[in-house]
C-alpha positions as CSV (number, residue, x, y, z in Angstrom):
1,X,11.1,27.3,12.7
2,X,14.2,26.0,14.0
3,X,15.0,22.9,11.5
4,X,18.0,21.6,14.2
5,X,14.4,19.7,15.9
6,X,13.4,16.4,15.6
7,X,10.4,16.5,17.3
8,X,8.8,12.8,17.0
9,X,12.3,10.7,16.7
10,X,13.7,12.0,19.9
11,X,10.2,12.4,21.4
12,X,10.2,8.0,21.0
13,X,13.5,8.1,22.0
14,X,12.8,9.9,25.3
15,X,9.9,7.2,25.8
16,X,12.5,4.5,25.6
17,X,14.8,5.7,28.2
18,X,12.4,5.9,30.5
19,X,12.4,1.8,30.5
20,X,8.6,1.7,30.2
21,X,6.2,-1.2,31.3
22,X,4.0,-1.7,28.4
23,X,0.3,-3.0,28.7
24,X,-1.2,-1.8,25.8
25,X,-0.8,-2.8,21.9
26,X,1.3,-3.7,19.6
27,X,2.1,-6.9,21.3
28,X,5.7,-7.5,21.2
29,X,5.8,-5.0,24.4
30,X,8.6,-2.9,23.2
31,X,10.7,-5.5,21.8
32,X,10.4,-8.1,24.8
33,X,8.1,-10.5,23.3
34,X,10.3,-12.0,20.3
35,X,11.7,-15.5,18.9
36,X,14.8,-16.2,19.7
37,X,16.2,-16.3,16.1
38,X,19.8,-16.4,15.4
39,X,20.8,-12.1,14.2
40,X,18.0,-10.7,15.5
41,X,18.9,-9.0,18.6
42,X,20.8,-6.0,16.9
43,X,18.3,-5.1,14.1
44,X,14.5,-6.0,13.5
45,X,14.3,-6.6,17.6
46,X,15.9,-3.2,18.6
47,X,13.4,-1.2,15.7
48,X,10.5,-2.6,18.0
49,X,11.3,-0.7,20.4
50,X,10.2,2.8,18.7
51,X,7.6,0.7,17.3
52,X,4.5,2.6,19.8
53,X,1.6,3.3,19.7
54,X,-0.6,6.5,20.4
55,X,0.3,6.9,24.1
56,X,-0.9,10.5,24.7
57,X,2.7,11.5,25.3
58,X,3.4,10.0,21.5
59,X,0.4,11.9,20.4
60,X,-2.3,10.7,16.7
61,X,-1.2,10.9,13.4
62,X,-5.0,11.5,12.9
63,X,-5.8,14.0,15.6
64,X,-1.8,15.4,15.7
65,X,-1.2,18.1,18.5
66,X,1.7,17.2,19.9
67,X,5.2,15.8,18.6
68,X,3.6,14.5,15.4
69,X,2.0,18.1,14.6
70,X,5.2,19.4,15.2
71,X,7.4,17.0,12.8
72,X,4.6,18.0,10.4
73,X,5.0,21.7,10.7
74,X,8.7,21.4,10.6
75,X,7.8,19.4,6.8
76,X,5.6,22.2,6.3
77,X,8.2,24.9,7.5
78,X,10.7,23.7,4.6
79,X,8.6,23.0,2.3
80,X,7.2,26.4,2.4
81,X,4.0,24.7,2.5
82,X,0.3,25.9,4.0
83,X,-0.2,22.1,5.9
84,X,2.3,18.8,5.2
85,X,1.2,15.7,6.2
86,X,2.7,12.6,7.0
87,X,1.8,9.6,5.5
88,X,2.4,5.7,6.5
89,X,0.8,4.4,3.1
90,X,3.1,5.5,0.5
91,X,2.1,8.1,-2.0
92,X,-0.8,5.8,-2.9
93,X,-2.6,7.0,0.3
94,X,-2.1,10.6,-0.5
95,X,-2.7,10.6,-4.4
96,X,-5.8,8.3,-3.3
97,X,-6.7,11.0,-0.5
98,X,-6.1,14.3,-3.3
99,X,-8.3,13.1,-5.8
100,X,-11.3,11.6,-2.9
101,X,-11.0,15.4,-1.7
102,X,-11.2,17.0,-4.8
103,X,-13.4,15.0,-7.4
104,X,-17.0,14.0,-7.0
105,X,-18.7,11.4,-9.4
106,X,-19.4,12.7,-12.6
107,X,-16.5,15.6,-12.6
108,X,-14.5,15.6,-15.8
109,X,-10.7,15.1,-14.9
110,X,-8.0,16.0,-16.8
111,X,-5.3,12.9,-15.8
112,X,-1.8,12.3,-17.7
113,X,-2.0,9.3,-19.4
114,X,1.2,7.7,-18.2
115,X,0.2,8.2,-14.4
116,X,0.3,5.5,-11.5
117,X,-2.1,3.0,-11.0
118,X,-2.6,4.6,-7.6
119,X,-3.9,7.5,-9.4
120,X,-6.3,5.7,-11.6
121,X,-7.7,3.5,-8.8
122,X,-8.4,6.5,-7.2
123,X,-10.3,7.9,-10.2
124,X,-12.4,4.8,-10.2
125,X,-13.2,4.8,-6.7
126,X,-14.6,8.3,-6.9
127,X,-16.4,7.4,-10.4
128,X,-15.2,10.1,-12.5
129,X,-15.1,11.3,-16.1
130,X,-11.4,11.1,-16.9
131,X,-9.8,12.8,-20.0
132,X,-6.4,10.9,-20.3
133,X,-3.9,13.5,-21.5
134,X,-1.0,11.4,-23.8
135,X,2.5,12.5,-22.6
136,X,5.3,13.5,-24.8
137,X,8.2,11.1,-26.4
138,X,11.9,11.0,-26.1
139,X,13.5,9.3,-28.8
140,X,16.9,9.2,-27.4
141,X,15.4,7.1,-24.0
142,X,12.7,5.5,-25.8
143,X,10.6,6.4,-22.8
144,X,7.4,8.7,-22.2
145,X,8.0,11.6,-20.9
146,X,5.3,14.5,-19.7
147,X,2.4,16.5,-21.6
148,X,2.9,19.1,-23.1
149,X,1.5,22.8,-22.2
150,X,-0.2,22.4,-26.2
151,X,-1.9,19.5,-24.6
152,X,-3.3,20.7,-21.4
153,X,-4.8,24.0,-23.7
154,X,-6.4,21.8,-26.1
155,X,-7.5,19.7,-23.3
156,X,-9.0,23.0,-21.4
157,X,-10.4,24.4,-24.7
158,X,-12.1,20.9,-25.4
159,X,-13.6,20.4,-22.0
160,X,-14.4,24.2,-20.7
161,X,-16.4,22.3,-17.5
162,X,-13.1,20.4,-16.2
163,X,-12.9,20.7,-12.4
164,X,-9.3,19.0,-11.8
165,X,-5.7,18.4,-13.9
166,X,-3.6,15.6,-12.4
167,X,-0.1,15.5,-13.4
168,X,2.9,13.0,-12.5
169,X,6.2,15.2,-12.4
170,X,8.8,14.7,-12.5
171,X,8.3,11.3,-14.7
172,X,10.1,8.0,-13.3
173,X,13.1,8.7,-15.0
174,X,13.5,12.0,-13.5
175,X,12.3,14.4,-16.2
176,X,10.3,17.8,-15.3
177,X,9.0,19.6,-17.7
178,X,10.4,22.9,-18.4
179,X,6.4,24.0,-19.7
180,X,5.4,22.6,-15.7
181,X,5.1,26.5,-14.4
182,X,3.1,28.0,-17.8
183,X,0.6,24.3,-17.6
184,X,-0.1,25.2,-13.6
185,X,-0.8,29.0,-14.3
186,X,-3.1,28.3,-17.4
187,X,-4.8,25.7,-15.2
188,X,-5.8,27.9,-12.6
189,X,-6.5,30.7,-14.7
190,X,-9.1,28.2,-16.0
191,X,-10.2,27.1,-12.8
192,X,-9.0,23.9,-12.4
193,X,-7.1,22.4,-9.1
194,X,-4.2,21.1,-10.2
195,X,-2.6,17.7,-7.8
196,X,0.7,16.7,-8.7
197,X,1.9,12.9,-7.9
198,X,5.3,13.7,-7.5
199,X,6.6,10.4,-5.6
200,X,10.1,10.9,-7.0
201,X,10.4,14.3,-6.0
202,X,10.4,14.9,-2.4
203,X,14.2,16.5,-2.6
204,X,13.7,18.8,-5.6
205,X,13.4,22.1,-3.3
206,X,16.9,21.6,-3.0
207,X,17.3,23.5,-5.9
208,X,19.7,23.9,-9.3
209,X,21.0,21.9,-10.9
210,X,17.6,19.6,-9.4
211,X,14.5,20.7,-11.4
212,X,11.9,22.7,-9.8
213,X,9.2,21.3,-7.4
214,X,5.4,21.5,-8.1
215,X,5.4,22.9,-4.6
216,X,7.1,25.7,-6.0
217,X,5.3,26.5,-8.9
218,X,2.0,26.9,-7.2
219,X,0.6,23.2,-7.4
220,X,-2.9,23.1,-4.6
221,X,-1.3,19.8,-3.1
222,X,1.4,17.9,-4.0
223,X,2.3,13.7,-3.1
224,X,5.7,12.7,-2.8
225,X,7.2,9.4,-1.7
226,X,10.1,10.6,0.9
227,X,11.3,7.1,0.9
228,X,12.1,7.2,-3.0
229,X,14.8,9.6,-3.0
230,X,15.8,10.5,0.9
231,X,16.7,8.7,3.8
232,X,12.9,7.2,5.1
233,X,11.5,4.0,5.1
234,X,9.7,2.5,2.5
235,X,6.0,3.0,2.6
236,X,7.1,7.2,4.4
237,X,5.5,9.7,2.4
238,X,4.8,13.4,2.6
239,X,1.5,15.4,1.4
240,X,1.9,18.9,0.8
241,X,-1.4,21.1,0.9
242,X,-0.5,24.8,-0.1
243,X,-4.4,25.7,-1.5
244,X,-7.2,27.9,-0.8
245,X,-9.3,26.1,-3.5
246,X,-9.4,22.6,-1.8
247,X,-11.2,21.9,1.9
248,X,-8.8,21.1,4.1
249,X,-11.3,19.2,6.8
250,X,-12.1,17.2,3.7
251,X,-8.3,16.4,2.7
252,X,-7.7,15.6,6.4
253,X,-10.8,13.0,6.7
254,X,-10.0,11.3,3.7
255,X,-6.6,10.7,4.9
256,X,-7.7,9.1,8.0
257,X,-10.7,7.0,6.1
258,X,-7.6,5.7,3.1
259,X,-4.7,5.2,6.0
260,X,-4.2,2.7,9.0
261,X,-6.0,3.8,12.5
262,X,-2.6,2.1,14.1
263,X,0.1,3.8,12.4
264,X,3.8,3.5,12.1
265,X,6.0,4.9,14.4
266,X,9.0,3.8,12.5
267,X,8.1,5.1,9.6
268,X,6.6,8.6,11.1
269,X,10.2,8.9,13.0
270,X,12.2,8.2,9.4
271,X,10.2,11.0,7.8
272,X,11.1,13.7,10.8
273,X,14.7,12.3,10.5
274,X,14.3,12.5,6.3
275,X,13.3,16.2,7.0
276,X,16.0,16.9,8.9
277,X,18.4,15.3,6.5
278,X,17.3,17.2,3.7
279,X,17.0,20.8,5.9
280,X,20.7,20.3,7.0
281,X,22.1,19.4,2.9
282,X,24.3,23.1,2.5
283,X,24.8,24.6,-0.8
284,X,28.6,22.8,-0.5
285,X,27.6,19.5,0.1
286,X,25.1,19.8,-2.8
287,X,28.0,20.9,-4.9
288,X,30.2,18.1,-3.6
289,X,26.7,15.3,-4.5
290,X,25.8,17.0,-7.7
291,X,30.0,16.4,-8.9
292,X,30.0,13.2,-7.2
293,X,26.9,11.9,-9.6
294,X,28.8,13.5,-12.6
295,X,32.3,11.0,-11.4
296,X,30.0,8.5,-11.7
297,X,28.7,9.7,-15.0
298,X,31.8,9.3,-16.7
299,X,33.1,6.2,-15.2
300,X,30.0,4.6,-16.8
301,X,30.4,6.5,-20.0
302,X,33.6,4.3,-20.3
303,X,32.1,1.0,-20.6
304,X,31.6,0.4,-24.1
305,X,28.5,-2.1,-23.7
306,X,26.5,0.8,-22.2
307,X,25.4,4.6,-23.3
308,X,24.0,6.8,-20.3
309,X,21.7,8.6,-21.8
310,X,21.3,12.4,-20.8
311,X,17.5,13.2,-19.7
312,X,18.0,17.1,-20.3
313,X,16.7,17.9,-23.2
314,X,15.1,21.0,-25.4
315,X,11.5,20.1,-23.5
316,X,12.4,18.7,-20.2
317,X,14.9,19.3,-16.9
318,X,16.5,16.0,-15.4
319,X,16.9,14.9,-11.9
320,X,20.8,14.6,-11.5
321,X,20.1,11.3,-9.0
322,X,18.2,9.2,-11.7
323,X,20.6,7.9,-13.9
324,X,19.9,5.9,-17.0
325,X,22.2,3.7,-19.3
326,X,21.0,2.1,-22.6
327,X,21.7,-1.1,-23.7
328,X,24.1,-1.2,-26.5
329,X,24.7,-5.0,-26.4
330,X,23.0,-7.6,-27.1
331,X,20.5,-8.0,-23.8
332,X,17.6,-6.1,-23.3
333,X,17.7,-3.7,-20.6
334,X,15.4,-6.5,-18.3
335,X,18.1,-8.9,-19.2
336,X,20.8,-6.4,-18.8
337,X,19.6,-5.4,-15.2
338,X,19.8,-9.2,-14.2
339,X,23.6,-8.9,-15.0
340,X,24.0,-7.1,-13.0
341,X,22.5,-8.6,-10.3
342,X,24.4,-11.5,-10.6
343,X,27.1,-9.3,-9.1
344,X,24.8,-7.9,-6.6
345,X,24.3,-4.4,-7.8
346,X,20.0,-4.0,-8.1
347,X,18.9,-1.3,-9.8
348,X,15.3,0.8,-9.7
349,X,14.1,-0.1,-13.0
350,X,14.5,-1.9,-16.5
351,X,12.5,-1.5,-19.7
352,X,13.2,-2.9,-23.0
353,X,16.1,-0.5,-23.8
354,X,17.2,1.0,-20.3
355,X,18.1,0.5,-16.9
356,X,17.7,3.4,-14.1
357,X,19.6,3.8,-11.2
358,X,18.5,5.7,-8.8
359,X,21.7,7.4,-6.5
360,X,21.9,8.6,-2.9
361,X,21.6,12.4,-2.2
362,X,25.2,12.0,-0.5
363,X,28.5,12.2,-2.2
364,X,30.3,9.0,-2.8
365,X,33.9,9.3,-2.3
366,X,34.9,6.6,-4.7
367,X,33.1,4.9,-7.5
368,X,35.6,2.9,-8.8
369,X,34.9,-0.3,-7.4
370,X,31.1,-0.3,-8.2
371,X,32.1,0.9,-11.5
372,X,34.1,-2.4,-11.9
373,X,31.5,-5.1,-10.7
374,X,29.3,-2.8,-13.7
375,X,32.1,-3.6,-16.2
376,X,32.7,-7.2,-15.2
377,X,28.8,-8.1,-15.7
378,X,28.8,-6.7,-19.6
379,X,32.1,-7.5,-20.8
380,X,32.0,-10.2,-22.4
381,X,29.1,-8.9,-24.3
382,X,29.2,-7.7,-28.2
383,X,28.6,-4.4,-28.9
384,X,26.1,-3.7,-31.1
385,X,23.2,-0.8,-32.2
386,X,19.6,-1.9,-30.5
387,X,16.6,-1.6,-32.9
388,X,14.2,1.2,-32.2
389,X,10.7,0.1,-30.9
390,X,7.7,-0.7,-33.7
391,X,5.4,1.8,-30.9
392,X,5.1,4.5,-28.7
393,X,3.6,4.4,-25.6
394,X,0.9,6.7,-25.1
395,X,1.5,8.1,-28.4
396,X,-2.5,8.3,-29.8
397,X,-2.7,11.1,-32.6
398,X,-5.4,13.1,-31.1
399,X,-3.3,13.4,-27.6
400,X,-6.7,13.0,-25.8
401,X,-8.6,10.1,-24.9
402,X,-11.9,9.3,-22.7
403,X,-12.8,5.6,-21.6
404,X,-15.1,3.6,-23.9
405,X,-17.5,2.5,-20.9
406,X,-17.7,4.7,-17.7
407,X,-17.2,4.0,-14.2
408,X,-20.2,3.6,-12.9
409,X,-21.2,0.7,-15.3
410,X,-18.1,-1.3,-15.7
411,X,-19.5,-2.9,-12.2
412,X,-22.9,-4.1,-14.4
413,X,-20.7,-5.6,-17.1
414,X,-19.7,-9.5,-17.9
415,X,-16.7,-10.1,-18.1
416,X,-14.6,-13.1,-20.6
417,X,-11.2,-13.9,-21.3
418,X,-10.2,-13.8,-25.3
419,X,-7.2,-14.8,-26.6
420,X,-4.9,-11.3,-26.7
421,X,-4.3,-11.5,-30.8
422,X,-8.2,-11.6,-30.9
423,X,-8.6,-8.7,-28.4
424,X,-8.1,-5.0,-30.7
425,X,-11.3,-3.4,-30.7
426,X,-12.4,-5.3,-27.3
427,X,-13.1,-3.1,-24.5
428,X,-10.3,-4.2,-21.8
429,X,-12.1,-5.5,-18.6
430,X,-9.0,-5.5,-16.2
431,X,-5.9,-3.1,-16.7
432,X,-2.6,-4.3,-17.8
433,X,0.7,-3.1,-16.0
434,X,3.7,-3.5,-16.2
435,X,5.9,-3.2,-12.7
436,X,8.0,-1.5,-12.4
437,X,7.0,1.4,-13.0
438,X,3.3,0.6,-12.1
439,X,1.7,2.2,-14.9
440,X,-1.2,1.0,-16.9
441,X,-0.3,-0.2,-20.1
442,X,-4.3,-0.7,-20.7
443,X,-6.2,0.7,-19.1
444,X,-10.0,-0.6,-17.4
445,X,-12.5,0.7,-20.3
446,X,-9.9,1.3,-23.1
447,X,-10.3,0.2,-26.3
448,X,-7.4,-2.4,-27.1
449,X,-5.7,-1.6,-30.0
450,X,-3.3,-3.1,-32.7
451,X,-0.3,-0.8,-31.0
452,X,-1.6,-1.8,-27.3
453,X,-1.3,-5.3,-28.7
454,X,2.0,-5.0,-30.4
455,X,3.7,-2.9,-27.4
456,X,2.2,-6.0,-25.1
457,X,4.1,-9.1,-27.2
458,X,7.4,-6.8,-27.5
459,X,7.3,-6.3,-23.5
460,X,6.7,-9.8,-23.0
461,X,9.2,-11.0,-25.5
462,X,12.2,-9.0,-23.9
463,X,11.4,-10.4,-20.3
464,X,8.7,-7.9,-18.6
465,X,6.8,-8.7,-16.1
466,X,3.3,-7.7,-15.4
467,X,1.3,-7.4,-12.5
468,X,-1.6,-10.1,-12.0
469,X,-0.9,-11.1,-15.7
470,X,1.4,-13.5,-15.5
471,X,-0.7,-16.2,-18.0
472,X,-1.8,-13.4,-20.4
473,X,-0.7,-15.2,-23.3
474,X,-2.1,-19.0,-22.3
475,X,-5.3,-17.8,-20.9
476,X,-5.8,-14.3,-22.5
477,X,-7.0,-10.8,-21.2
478,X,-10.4,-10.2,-19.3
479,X,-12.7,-7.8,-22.0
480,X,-16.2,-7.0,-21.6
481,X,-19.0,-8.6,-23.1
């Protein structure tokens, strides 16, 4: 297919030019219907006018044949995909959608532990069996990483009646495992479907030095949150089917039943123009990306109050745009990140030790400046070695775990609030997680343990924040009866 097309952006574009009369929804009639605030005229105003709706020139996200189909098959085209799919919900919709189409109630699941919350809703919905798979440790990050090929066997051999594996790859810091390719094989060979939540890794078919795609390793369908790493707005996502082993007309209805009947335009034009971005990147300009990255590297390798930490190691590949440096002051990386936001540089993510930043796939010409503001924010900090965490996360002995109460009757259950120090042994009624990165550190129907416990106080100490949990330690956490 010819990837010089942009299909649905210049199909809305045409519709503007054409100075339409609009009496049909969304109500601000291309624009013309708007307060008149000071600054608006020249950007939220002007979006509105591509903001449409499904005229049948502008064809259905949910019934495509026209210029959405064919932004789709462009997506799919590159990809080298069966069927992409373009979603206005995030990744949530899709990872919600993958696991509706794939898992009935009752199915044992294989799921990495460390996964979204998205993921896990989605198990709940569906009311299934999960067997949480404990991912692997890096000491030098002080981060989970992914599970291990080991892991998934033991998993298989333990539980021969497993229908699905659900993995997270590459991990929020950027690491793919280099075991991904073996852990897909042995699960089909076993019989399992495998769905892959990769939401930070819809640019890794551009090849080495990036890690390799699930896509490309044989993954049945694969999530990926376009607005993470290329140019799309937030909420623009892609789903990638590319199996024989999943129903398709079941994929596509569950899209339509988790997503909005009135979707995006805006957001379904970003993702034909993120396509297009990524389908025009030439072997140069990655080489010209790839060394700007590495500039930036070393400028940052200069400031004494900071180690960037490298996330290629002997087990796992790293993204090249997720960069991470470690504290080696005295802040915490949540307190470190808010440095640097007093100088107006925000990062993607802080945890106890490190912040990520998360760079553009397009080569900055000079880093200097930005590298400055960085230095100014920590330099009048000491210098000094952190203390290595009293836990790991995710880091249970037997690698496998199963909920202590199922699904199906957590709904039956009372509910009370104990203090937390009085809660190991409880059975948690409400997961705890901290955001970012979104993923549960307790899970609904875990038993809370001593390390759950300790890992909770040492997040909350260094400045953490945690979604719907903000009086955790005044009014406790929600166990079962």
């Amino acid at each position: 297919m010819n990837q010089d097309l942009l299909p649905l952006y210049n199909g809305l574009l045409n519709h503007i030019e054409t100075k339409p009369i609009s009496f049909h929804v969304p109500g601000h009639k291309n624009g013309t219907v708007f307060p008149p605030f000071p600054r608006s005229q020249d950007v939220f105003q002007e979006l509105l006018k591509i903001d449409q709706t499904e005229l049948r020139h502008l064809d259905d996200l949910h019934g495509a044949t026209g210029i959405i189909k064919e932004a789709e098959d462009l997506a799919a085209d590159l990809y080298k995909v069966m069927r992409s799919y373009f979603l206005v919900g995030g990744s949530t919709a899709g990872n919600l959608a993958m696991i509706l189409s794939t898992c009935e109630q009752d199915d044992i699941v294989l799921v990495q532990r460390n996964s979204h919350k998205s993921v896990l809703n989605g198990l709940k919905l569906v009311g299934v069996q999960p067997v949480f798979l404990s991912p692997e440790y890096d000491e030098n990050g002080q981060f989970s990483t992914n599970v291990s090929h080991e892991t998934v066997e033991k998993a298989i051999n333990m539980y021969p009646n497993a229908k699905v594996l659900i993995l997270t790859s590459p991990n929020y810091y950027g690491m793919v495992s280099r075991e991904l390719q073996q852990i897909i094989n042995l699960a089909h060979e076993n019989g399992l479907i495998v769905l892959v939540d990769e939401a930070h890794g819809a640019h890794l078919i551009l090849g080495d030095p990036f890690p390799p795609s699930a896509i490309q390793l044989g993954a049945d369908i694969v999530v990926q949150s376009a607005h993470k790493t290329l140019p799309a707005m937030t909420m623009g996502s892609f789903l990638h089917y590319n199996s024989r082993h999943v129903d398709q007309e079941k994929l596509q209805y569950n899209l339509q039943v988790i997503q909005s009947s009135s979707p995006s335009y805006p957001i379904m034009a970003s993702l034909d123009i993120a396509r297009y971005y990524l389908a025009h990147i030439t072997e140069n300009e990655k080489v010209k990306i790839v060394n700007s990255i590495n500039d930036f590297r070393k400028q940052l390798s200069t400031i004494n109050q900071l180690e960037v930490i490298s996330t290629i190691t002997e087990y796992n590949l790293g993204d090249p745009l997720k960069v991470i440096v470690q504290t080696r002051c005295s802040l915490p990386g949540y307190q470190l990140q808010k440095e640097f936001e007093k100088y107006n540089i925000f990062t993607e993510l802080a945890d106890p030790w490190n912040v990520l930043f998360v760079l553009p796939i397009a080569a900055e010409k000079d880093w200097t400046s930005i590298t400055d503001k960085i230095k100014q924010s920590v330099q009048l900090l000491p210098v000094q070695t952190i203390q290595q965490p009293s836990y790991k996360a995710f880091n249970n002995e037997g690698k496998l775990s199963t909920l202590a109460i199922p699904y199906k009757e957590m709904k039956r259950l009372k509910k009370e609030r104990v203090p937390l120090l009085q809660t190991k042994n409880r059975i948690a009624a409400a997961s705890v997680i901290p955001y970012p990165p979104g993923i549960p550190l307790i899970l609904e129907g875990e038993i809370i343990t001593n390390s759950h416990i300790n890992e909770l106080l040492e997040l909350l100490n260094v400045g953490a924040y945690l979604q719907n949990h903000k009086d955790i330690l005044e009014n406790g956490l929600e166990v079962f009866k």
